[in-house]
KOLKEMAR-340382 format. One record per residue (C-alpha): residue number from 0; residue in three letters; x, y, z. Coordinates in pm, whole numbers, plus 32768, in hexadecimal, padded with zeros to 4 digits. Example, Ala and Ser with C-alpha at 12.3 -4.5 7.8 and 13.67 -1.06 7.14 Angstrom:
<recs>
num:residuo:X:Y:Z
0:ALA:84CE:7E3E:830C
1:SER:8557:7F96:82CA
</recs>
This chain:
<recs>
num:residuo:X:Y:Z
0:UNK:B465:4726:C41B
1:UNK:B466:45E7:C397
2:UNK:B49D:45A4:C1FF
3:UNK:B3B3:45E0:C0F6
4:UNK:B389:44A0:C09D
5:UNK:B35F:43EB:C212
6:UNK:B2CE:42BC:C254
7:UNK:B233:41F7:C37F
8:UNK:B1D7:40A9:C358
9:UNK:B0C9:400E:C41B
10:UNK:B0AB:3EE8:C379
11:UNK:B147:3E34:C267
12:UNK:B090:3D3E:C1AA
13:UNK:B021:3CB4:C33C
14:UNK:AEE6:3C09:C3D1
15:UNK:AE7F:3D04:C4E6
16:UNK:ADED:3C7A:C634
17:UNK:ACAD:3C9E:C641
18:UNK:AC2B:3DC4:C71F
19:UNK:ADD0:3DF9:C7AA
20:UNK:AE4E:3F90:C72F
21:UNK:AF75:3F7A:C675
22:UNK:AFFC:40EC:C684
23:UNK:B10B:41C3:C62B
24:UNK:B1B6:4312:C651
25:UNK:B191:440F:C535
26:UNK:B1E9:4541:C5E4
27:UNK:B288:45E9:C4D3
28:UNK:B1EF:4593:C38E
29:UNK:B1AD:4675:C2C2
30:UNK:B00A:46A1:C243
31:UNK:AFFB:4537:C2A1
32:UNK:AF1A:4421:C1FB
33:UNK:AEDB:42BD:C24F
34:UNK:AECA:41C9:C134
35:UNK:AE53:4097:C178
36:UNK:AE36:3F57:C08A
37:UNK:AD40:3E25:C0F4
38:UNK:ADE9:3D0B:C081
39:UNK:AD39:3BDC:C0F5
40:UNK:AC09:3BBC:C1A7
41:UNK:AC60:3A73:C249
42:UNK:AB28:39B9:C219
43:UNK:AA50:3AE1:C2E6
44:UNK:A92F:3B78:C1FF
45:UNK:A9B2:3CCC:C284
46:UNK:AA67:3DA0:C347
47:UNK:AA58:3EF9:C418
48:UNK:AB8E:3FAA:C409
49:UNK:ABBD:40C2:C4E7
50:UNK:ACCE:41DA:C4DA
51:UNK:AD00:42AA:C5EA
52:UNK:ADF7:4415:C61C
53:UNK:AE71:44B3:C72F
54:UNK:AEFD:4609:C73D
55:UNK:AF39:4748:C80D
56:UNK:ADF3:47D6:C7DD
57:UNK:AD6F:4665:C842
58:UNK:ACBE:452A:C7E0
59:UNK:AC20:4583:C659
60:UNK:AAED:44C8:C5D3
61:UNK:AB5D:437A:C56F
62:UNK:AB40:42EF:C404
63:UNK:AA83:4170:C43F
64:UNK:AA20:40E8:C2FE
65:UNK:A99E:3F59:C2C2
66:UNK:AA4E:3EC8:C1A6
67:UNK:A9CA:3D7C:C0ED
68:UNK:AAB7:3D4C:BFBD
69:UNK:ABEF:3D8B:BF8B
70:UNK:AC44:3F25:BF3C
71:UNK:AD19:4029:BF8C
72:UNK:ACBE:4191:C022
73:UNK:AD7A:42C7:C09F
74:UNK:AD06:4394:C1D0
75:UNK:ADB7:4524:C1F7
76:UNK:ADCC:4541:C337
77:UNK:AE34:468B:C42D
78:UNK:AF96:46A2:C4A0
79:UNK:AF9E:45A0:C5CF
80:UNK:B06D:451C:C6A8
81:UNK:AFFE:438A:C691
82:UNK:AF59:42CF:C5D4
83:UNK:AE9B:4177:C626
84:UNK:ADB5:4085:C54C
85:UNK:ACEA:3F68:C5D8
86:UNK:AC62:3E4F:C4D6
87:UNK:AB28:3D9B:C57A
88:UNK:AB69:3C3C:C512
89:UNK:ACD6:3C50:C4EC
90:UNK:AD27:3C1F:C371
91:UNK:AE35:3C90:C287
92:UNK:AE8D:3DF7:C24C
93:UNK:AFB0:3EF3:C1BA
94:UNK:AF85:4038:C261
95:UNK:B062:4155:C279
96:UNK:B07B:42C2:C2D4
97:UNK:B13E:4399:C1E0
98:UNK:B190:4515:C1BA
99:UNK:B0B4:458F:C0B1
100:UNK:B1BD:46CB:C049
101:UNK:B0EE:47B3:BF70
</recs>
């Protein structure tokens, strides 16, 4: 089991391609949640970002939400074994997955 307080970064303050998956493993976390910060929309009047989880039970209902200011959110999500987020016009993000201990 990994600590209580474990982190994944998917991005850090990072212009995503648009419509490329950035993913990573979080096999591990504990209650995880994604927290994601829009940080700069790049000139674009919006954008759709889509999270995605994978576990043993198999693919959950993503979380695809269109953003067009600059905010912050949280999404719980099950216990998984990846995560991935696509931006669709590739702008600037902080997203991780952490354990959410109780």
């Amino acid at each position: 089991m990994t600590a209580w307080n474990e982190t994944v970064v998917l991005a850090n303050s990072e212009s995503l391609a648009a419509g490329a998956e950035t993913n990573a493993l979080t096999d591990g976390l504990r209650d995880p949640v994604v927290c994601v910060a829009l940080e700069d929309l790049e000139g674009s009047a919006d954008d759709t970002l889509t999270i995605e989880f994978d576990g043993a039970a198999g693919t959950y209902e993503a979380d695809e939400r269109t953003l067009s200011e600059t905010q912050s959110y949280t999404v719980d999500i099950p216990q998984c074994e990846s995560v991935s987020v696509t931006s669709s016009n590739g702008v600037t993000y902080s997203i991780e997955v952490r354990s959410n201990p109780d």
